[in-house]
N, C-alpha and C positions, 0 to 999 in steps of 0.2 A: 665930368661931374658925376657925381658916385647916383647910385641907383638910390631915390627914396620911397619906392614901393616896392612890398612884401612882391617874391614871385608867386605867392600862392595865396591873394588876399582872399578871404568870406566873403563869397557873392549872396547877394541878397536874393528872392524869389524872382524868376525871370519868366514873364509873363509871352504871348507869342511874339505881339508887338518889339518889346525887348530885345527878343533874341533874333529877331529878324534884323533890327537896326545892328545888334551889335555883330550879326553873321558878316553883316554888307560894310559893316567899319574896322574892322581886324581883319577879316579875307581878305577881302576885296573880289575880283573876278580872273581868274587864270587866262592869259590871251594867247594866242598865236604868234610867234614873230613873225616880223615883216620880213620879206626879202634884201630889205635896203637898209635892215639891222647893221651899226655899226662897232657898237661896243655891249658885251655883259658883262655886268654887277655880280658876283656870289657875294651874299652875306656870308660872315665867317660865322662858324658853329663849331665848340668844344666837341662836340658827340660827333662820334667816328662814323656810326649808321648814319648821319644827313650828309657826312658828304659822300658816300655813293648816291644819295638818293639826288642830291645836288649836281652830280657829273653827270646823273643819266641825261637831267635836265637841258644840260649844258651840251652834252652830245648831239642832243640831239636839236639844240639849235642850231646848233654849228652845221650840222648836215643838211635844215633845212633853207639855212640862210648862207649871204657871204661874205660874214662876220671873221673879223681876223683878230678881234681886240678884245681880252679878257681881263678882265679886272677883277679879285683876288682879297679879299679886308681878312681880316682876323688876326689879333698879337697875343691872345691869351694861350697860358701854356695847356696843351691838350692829356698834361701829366704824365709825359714820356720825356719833356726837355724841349719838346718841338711844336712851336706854332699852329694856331687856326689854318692859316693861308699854306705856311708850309706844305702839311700834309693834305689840303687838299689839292694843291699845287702838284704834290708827286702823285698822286692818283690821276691828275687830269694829264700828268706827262705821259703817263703808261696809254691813256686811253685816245687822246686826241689827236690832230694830223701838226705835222710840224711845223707847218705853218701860220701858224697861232703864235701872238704876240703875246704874252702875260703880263701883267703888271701886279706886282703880290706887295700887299701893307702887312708889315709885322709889328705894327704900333698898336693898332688901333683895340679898346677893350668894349666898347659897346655899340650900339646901331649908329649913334653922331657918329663917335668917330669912326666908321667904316667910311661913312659919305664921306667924312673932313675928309679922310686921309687917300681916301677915293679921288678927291679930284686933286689934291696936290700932285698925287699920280698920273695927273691929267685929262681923268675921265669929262669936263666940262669942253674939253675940245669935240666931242659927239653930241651926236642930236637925237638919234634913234637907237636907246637903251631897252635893255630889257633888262630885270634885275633877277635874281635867284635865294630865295629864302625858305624858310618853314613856312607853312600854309596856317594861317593865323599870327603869324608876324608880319604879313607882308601889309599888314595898311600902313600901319607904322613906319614901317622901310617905305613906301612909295609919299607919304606925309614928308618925310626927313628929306629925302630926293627931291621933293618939289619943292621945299625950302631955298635949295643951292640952285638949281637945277628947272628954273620956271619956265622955260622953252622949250626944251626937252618933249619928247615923245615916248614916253616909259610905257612899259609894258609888262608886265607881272609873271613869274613862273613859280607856283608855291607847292613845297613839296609836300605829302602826306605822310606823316609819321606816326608811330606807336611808341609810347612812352613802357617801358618796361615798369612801371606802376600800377598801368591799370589796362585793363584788353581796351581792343577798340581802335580806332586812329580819330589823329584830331584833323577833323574835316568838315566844312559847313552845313552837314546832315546832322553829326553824332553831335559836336561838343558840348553840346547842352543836355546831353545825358546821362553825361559822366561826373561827378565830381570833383577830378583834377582838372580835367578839360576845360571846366566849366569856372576853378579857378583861374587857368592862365586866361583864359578869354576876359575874363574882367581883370585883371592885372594890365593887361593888355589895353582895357577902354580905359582904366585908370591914368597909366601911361602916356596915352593920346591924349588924356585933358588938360595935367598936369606940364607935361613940355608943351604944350600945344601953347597952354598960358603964357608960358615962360619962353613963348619963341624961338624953341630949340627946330620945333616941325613946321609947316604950313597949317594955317589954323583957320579958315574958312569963314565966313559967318553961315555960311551951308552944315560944316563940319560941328561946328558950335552949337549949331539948334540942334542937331542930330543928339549931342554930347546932351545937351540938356531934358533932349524930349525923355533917353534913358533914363535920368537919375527923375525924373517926373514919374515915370511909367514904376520905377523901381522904389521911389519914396525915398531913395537916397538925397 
């Protein structure tokens, strides 16, 4: 289903309260993986810079866990001919142990279908995921997951990036200091409320007050 919000919508004044709830519903909290991790999620990303920053991630689950099973999303063309997953697929071949299974989706063009195409690949056969995204996309991604995926034991890895726009990184200190930052962050809660409605993500009545207290605290 095609995107129907702006990536860069006009956030309204965002007060502490505000940006507190919206830190804790677009991050979320970065965890550790367990030991007895069995499968990782990478969301796909057009941008060349988050997938090193996605492999370190990945590396270095892999070392600390004894996880054999990588899973791979992304079908948009990266403007070379060549796939999301693709090429982050040939960076983790260079960097990982060979004994890593991959399962790479070249369909999929936004965060559903990553999941859809995700478990078609068979990721619903795991219990203890960890997934791999941009750091402020990942409530979204972990919403979407727990949609398919309600038993599951996810676990978050969000990576910090700088947008060649504007200095800075987007990370649950800065983005509310910035003004693109600050746009994808509400792009982002908009996102959550809208599919949330629409039963594309897991939508809480937790999730919902949250959703609402925002647009209370913001007069939206």
């Amino acid at each position: 289903m095609q995107n129907q919000i702006p990536k860069n919508p006009t956030p309204p004044k965002l007060g502490e309260e505000a940006v507190e709830l919206l830190t804790e519903l677009c991050f979320g909290k970065n965890e550790n993986a367990d030991k007895e991790t069995d499968a990782v999620l990478v969301f796909g990303t057009p941008h060349e810079e988050k997938h090193f920053l996605a492999i370190e991630h990945l590396s270095d689950i892999i070392n600390l866990t004894s996880v054999k099973n990588v899973f791979i999303t992304g079908g948009k063309d990266t403007g070379d001919g060549k796939r999301e997953s693709e090429k982050i697929f040939a960076l983790a071949k260079k960097t990982l142990p060979e004994n890593i299974f991959f399962y790479c989706d070249k369909v999929s063009k936004n965060t559903l279908e990553n999941v859809v195409y995700a478990l078609r690949l068979g990721l619903d056969r795991f219990k203890k995921i960890v997934f791999i995204a941009a750091w402020g996309h990942c409530g979204r991604c972990r919403l979407t997951l727990q949609k398919y995926l309600e038993n599951a034991d996810l676990k978050q890895r969000g990576y910090v990036w700088t947008s060649s726009e504007t200095p800075g990184t987007l990370n649950p200190d800065f983005w509310h200091k910035d003004k693109r930052y600050t746009e994808l962050i509400w792009g982002e809660f908009l996102r959550i409320e809208t599919y949330g409605k629409r039963g594309d993500i897991a939508y809480s009545p937790q999730i919902s007050a949250v959703v609402e207290r925002i647009h209370e605290l913001t007069g939206t």
